[in-house]
C-alpha positions as CSV (number, residue, x, y, z in Angstrom):
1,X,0.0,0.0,0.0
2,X,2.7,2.2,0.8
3,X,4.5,1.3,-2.3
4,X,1.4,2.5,-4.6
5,X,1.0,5.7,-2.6
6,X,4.1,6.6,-3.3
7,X,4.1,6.0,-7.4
8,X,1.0,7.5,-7.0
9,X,2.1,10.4,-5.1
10,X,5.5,10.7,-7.6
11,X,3.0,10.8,-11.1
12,X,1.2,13.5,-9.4
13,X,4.4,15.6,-8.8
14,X,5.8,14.8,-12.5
15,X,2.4,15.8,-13.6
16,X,2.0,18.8,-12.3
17,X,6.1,20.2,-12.8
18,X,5.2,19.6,-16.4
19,X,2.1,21.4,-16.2
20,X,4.4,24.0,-14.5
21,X,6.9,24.0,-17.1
22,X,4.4,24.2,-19.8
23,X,5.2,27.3,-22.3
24,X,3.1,30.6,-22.2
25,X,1.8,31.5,-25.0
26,X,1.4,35.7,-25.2
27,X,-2.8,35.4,-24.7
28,X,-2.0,33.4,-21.4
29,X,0.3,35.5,-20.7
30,X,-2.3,38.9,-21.2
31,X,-5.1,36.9,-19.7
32,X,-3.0,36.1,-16.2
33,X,-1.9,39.9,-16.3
34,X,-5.6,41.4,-16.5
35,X,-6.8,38.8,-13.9
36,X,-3.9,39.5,-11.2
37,X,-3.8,43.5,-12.2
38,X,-4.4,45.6,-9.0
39,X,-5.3,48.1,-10.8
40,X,-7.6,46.2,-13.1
41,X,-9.6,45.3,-9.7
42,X,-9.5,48.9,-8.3
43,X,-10.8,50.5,-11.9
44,X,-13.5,47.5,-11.9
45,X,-15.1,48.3,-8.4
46,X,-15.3,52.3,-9.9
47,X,-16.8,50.9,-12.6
48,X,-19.4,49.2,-10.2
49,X,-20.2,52.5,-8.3
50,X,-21.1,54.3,-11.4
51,X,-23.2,51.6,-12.1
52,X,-24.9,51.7,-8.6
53,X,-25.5,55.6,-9.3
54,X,-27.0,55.2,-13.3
55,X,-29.6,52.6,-11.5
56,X,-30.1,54.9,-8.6
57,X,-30.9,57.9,-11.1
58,X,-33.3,55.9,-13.3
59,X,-34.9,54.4,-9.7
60,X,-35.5,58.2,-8.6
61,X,-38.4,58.0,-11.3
62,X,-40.4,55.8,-9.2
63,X,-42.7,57.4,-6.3
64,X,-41.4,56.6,-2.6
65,X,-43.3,55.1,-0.5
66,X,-43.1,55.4,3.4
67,X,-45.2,53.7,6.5
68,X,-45.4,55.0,9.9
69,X,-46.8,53.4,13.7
70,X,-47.2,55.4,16.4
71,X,-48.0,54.7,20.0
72,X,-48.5,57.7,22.4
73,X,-48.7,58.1,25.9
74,X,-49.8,61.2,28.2
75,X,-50.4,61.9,31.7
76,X,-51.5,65.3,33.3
77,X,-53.6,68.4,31.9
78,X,-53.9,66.9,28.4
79,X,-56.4,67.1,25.1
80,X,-59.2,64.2,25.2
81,X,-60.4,62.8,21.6
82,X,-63.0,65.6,21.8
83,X,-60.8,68.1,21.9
84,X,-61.2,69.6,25.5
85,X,-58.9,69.5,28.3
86,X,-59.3,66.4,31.2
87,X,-58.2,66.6,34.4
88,X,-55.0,67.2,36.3
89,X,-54.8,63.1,36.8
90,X,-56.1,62.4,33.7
91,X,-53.6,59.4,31.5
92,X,-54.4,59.0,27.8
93,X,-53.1,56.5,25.4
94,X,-53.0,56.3,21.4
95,X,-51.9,54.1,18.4
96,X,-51.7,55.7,14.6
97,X,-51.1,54.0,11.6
98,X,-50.3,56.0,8.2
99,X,-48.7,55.2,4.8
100,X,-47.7,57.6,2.4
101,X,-46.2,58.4,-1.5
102,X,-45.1,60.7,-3.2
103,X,-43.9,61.1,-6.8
104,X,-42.3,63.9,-8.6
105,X,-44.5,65.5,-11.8
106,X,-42.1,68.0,-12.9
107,X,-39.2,69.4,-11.7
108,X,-37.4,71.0,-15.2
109,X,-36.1,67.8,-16.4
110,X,-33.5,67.4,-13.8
111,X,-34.7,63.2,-13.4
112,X,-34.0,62.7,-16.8
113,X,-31.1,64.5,-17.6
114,X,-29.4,62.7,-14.4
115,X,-30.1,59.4,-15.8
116,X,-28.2,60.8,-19.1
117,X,-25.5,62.3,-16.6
118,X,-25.0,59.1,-14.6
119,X,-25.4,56.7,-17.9
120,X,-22.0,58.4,-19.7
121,X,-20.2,58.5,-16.4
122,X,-20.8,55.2,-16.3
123,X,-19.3,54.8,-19.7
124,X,-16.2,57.0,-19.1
125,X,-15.6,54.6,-15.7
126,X,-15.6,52.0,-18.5
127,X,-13.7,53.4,-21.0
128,X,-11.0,53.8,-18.3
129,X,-11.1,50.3,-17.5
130,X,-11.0,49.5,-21.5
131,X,-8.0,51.6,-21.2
132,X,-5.8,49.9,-18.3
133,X,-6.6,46.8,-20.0
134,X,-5.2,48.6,-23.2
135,X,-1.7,49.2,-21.3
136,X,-1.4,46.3,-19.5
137,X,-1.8,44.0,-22.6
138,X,0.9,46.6,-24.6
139,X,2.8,46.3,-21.5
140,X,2.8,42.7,-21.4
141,X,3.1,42.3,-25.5
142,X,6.5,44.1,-24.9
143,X,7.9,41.8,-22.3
144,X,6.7,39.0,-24.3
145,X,8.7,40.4,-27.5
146,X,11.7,41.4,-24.9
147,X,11.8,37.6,-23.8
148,X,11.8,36.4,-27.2
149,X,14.4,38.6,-28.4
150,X,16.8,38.0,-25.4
151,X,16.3,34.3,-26.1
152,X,17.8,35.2,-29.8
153,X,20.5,37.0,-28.7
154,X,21.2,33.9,-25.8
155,X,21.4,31.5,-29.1
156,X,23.5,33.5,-31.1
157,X,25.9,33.8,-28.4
158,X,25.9,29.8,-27.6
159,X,26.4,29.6,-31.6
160,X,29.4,31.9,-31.9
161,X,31.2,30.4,-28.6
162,X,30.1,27.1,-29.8
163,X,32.4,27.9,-33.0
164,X,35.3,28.9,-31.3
165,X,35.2,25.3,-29.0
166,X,35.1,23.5,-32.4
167,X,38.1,25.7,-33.4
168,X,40.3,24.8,-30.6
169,X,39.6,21.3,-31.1
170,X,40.9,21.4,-34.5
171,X,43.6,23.3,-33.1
172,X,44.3,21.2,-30.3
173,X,44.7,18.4,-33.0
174,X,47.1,20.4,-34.6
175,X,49.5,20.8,-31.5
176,X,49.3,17.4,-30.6
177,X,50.6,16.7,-34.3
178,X,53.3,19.2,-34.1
179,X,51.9,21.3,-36.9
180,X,51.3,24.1,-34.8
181,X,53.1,25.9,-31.7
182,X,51.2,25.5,-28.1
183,X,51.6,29.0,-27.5
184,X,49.8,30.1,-30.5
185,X,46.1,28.4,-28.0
186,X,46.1,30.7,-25.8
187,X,44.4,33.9,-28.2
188,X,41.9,31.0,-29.1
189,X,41.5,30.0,-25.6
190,X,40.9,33.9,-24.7
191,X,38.5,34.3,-27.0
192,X,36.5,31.4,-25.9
193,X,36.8,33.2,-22.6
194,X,35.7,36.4,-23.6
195,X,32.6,34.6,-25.5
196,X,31.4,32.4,-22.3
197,X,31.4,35.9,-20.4
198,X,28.9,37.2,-23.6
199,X,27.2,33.8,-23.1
200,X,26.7,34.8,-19.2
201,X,25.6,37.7,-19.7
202,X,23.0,37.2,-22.4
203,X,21.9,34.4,-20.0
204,X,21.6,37.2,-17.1
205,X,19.7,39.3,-19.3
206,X,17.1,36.7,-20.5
207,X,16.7,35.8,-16.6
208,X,15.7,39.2,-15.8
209,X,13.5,40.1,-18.7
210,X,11.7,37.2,-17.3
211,X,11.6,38.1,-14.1
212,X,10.1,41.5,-14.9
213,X,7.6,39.4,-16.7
214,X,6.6,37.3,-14.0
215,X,6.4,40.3,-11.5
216,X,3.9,41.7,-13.9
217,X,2.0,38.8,-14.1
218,X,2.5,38.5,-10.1
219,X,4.0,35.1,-10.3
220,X,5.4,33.4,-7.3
221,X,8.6,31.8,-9.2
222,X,10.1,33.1,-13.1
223,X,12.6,30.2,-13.3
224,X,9.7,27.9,-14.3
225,X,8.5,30.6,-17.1
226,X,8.9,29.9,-20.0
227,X,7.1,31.3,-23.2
228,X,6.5,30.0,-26.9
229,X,6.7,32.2,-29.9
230,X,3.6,33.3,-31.6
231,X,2.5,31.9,-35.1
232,X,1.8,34.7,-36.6
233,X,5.2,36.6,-36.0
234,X,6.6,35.7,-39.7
235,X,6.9,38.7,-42.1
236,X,4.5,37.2,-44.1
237,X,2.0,37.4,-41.3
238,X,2.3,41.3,-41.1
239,X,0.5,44.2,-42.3
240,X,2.1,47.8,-41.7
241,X,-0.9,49.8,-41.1
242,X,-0.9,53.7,-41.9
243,X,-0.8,56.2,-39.4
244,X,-4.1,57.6,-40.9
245,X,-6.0,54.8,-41.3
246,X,-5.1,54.0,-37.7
247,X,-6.0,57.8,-36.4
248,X,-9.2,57.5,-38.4
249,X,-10.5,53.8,-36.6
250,X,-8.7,54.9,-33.2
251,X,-10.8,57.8,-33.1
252,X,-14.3,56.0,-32.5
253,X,-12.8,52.6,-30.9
254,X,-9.6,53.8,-28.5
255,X,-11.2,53.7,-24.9
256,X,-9.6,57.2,-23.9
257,X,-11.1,59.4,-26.4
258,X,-14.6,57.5,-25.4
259,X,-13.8,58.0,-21.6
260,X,-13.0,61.6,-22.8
261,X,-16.0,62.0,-25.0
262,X,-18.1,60.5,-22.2
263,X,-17.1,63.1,-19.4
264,X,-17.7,65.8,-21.8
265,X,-21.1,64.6,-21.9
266,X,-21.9,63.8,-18.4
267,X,-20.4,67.6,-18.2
268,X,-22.7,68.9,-20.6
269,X,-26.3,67.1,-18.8
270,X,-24.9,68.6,-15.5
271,X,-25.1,71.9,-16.8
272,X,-28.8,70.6,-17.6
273,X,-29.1,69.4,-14.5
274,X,-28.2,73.0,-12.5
275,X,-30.6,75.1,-14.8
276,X,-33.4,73.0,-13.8
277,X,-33.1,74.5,-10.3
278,X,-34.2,78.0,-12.5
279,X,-37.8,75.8,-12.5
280,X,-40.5,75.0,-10.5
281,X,-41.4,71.7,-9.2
282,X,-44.8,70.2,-9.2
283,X,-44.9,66.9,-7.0
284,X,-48.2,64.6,-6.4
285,X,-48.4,63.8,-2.5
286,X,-51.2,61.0,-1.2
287,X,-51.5,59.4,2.7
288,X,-53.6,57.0,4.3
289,X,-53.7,57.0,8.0
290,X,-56.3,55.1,10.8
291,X,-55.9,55.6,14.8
292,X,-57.2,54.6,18.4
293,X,-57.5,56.2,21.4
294,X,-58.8,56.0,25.0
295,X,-58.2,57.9,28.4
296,X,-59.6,57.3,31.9
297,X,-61.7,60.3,31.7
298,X,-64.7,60.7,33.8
299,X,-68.3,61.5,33.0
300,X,-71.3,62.0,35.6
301,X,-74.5,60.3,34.1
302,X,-77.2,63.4,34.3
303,X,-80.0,60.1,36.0
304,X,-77.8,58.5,38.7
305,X,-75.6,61.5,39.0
306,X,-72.4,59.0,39.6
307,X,-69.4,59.2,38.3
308,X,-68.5,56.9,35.3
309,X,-65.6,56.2,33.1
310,X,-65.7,57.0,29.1
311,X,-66.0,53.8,27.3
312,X,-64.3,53.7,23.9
313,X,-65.3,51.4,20.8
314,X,-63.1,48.5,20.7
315,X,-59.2,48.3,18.9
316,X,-60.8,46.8,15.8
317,X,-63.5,49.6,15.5
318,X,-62.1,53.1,15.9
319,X,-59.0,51.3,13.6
320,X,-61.8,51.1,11.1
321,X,-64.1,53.9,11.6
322,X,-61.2,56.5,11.4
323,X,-59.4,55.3,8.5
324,X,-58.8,58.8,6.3
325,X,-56.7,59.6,3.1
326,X,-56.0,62.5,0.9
327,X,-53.9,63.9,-2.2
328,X,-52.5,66.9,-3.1
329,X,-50.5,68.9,-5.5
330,X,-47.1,70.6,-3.9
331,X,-45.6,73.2,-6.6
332,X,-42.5,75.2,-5.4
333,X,-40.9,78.2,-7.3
334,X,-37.6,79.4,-6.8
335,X,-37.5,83.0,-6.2
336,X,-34.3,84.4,-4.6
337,X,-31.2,81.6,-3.3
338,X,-28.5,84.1,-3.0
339,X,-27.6,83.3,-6.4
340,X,-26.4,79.7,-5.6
341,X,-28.7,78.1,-9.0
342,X,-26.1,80.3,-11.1
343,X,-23.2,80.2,-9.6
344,X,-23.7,76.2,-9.8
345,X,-24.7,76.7,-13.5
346,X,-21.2,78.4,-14.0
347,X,-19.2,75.4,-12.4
348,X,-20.5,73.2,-14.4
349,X,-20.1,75.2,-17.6
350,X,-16.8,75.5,-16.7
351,X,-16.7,71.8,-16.3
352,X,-17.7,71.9,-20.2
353,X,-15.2,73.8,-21.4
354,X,-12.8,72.0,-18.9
355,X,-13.4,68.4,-20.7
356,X,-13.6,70.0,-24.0
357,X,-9.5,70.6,-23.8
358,X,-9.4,67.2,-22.4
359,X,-11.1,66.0,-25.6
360,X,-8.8,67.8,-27.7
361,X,-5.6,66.5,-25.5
362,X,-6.7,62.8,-25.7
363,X,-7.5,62.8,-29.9
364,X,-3.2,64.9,-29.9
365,X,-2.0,62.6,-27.8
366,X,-3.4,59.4,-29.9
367,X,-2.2,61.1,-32.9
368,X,1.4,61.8,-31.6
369,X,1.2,57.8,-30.1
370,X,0.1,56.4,-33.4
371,X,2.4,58.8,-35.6
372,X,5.7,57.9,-33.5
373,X,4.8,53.8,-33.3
374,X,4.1,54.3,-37.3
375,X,7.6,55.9,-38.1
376,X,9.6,53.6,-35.1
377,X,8.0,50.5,-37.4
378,X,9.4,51.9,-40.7
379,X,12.7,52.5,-38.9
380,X,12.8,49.0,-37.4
381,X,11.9,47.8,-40.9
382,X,14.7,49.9,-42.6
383,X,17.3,48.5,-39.7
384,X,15.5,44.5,-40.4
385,X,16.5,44.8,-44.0
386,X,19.4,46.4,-43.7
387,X,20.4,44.2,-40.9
388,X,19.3,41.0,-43.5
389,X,21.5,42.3,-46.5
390,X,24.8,43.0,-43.6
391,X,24.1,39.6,-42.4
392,X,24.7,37.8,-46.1
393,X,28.1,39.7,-46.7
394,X,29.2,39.0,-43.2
395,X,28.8,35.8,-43.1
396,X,30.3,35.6,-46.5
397,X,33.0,37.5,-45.1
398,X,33.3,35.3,-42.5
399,X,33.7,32.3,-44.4
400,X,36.4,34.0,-46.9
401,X,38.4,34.8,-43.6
402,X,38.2,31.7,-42.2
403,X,39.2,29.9,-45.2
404,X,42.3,32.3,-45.9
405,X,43.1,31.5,-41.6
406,X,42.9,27.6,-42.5
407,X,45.4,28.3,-45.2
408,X,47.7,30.5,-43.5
409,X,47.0,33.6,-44.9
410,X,45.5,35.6,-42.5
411,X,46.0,36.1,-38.8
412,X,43.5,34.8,-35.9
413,X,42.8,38.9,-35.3
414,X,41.4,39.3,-38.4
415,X,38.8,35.7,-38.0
416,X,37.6,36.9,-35.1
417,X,37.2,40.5,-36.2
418,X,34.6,38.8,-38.9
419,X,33.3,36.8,-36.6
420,X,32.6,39.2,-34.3
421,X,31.1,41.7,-37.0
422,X,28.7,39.1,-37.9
423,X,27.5,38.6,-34.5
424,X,26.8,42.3,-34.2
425,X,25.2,42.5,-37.5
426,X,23.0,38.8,-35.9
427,X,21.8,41.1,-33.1
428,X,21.5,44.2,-34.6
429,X,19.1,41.9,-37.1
430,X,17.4,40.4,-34.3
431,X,16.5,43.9,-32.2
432,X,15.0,45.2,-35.5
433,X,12.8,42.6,-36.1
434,X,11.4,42.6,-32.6
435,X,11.1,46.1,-32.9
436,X,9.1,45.8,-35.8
437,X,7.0,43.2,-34.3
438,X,6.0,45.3,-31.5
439,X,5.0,48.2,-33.6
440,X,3.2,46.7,-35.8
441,X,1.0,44.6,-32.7
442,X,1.1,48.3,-31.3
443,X,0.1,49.9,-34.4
444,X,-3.1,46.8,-34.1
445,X,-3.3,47.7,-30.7
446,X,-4.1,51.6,-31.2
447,X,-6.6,51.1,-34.0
């Protein structure tokens, strides 16, 4: 038994470190971010107030409704049911029941435009959370790319130094034949050196390009991270989008010139909203109420001339013998308020012309975004080509020096001068390309 539990217990751990090890792909990755984002959660529980205050607004439509129970008790010099005064001693007891509703007829359109007010801050809070999730999924596209670059740059210096370790083992064959001095190792040897320490350092750098990735994902452990390149990253797969055409769809989809657009709006009904207090308001009123009442009030009876108590109808009776209602009509019209209605009127239009700047800032600043990730893309795309053409006559280069070093007719300075050009011109290629992936998925992103 002990024997199964364990083979049981070890497939579950082997299991579950390959689920770990599993590669990320870049929607995983997006998906964890927006689901662990602090600030995702913050914007989402604004988003849920506004929401709260858009039903509340629509809800002040309705009529309210109120009930009421009383029950009074008075001792001493006090009004009887008739309405006269009883005695010094006299105790009284009462019970009221009432209900009551009113609703709002007119009041200058303030309900209705406070709905509209509430309804497009409700879409600005939304926009805003549209808009976090913009960044965070830019944000997280360009640690992605970062990865996947620094994991080209790792295998390009592994290649090089894995050339030079083939190198001194042809030369190490060579000394042990006697064709070639021992002495003559040691540049090879310090070159291997000087490539391990690019190696490391490549290394380094792809550990902490993933380590910023997993802190923005808010992972507990990066050394099991690992990611797996997108399909669609081929230059075939890519479309460089104008800056125009982008500008033009950005315009009525990009979630902060809505959120802008919206708080204009909201702006513009609450200038609505503080002119209605110019108006009068006409509200419907109705009540029901019912009651009971006794006291220990004395009456003499004019035959026996003795002294008897008041008797009252029963609990059940006077509840339903004094049951009363009523409606009415309640108009008020503002006269004088120390000019508060237009001074709030003022705010508010300030408020409009306040968010109409903001408008303006959001559509310059989505122009200057899109316009700079446009001409960064044809850069990168200039530098990728470039890069592409360098890379054939290097490595032709390369191969010419290295054949003229086998033969004796160059010196080991000028191999690994080629060599080393050709790795530049590798990662120069390789930075250019992810470049242009990231503005082009930016350029996608923007639109």
């Amino acid at each position: 038994m002990k024997t199964k539990i364990y083979i049981i217990f070890s497939a579950l751990l082997v299991t579950s470190l390959l689920s770990a090890q599993k590669p990320w792909t870049l929607q995983q990755c997006v998906d964890t971010a927006l689901a662990n984002n602090r600030n995702v959660k913050q914007q989402a529980l604004t988003k849920k107030t506004k929401v709260i205050a858009y039903d509340q607004a629509r809800n002040n439509l309705l009529p309210n409704l109120n009930a009421g129970v009383s029950q009074d008790f008075k001792f001493g010099r006090i009004v009887g049911d008739n309405n006269t005064y009883l005695s010094g001693t006299a105790a009284s007891q009462s019970t009221g029941f009432n209900i009551s509703g009113e609703v709002t007829l007119y009041n200058g359109f303030k309900l209705k435009n406070s709905i509209e007010a509430r309804k497009a801050d409700m879409n600005a809070s939304d926009a805003d959370l549209q808009k976090i999730k913009s960044d965070i999924t830019t944000s997280v596209a360009a640690g992605f790319l970062q990865i996947l670059l620094n994991k080209e740059l790792l295998q390009i210096a592994t290649d090089q130094l894995e050339l030079t370790k083939n190198k001194i083992e042809q030369r190490k064959g060579l000394v042990a034949a006697g064709k070639m001095a021992e002495g003559e190792m040691y540049d090879i040897l310090a070159q291997e050196s000087k490539e391990e320490l690019t190696k490391l350092q490549a290394k380094n750098t792809l550990n902490l390009s993933m380590l910023d990735l997993a802190q923005f994902l808010e992972l507990d452990h990066f050394e099991t991270l690992d990611i797996v390149a997108p399909d669609n990253l081929s230059e075939a797969d890519l479309r460089l989008l104008s800056a125009e055409e982008v500008y033009t769809s950005a315009l009525t989809h990009r979630p902060e010139i809505i959120g802008a657009e919206s708080r204009l709006k909201s702006s513009e009904y609450n200038v609505l909203i503080s002119k209605a207090d110019y108006y009068p308001s006409l509200s419907l009123s109705t009540g029901l109420g019912t009651g009971y009442y006794r006291d220990n009030s004395m009456y003499v009876d004019p035959i026996t001339h003795i002294s008897q108590s008041v008797v009252y109808d029963s609990f059940g009776k006077q509840i339903s013998d004094k049951i009363n209602a009523g409606i009415g009509l309640r108009l008020s019209i503002p006269i004088f308020n120390k000019f508060a209605i237009r001074s709030n009127v003022r705010s508010a239009q300030l408020g409009v012309e306040s968010n109409k700047i903001s408008v303006i800032n959001a559509k310059l600043e989505l122009k200057k975004t899109i316009q700079q990730a446009y001409y960064n893309a044809l850069s990168a795309k200039s530098r990728w080509d470039a890069a592409l053409k360098s890379e054939t006559a290097s490595r032709e280069a390369y191969r010419f020096t290295n054949q003229k070093f086998e033969a004796g007719r160059a010196t080991l300075y000028e191999l690994y001068q080629a060599k080393s050009n050709l790795t530049q011109v590798l990662s120069e290629q390789a930075q250019a390309k992810y470049e242009y992936f990231f503005r082009i998925k930016l350029l996608e992103l923007l639109k």
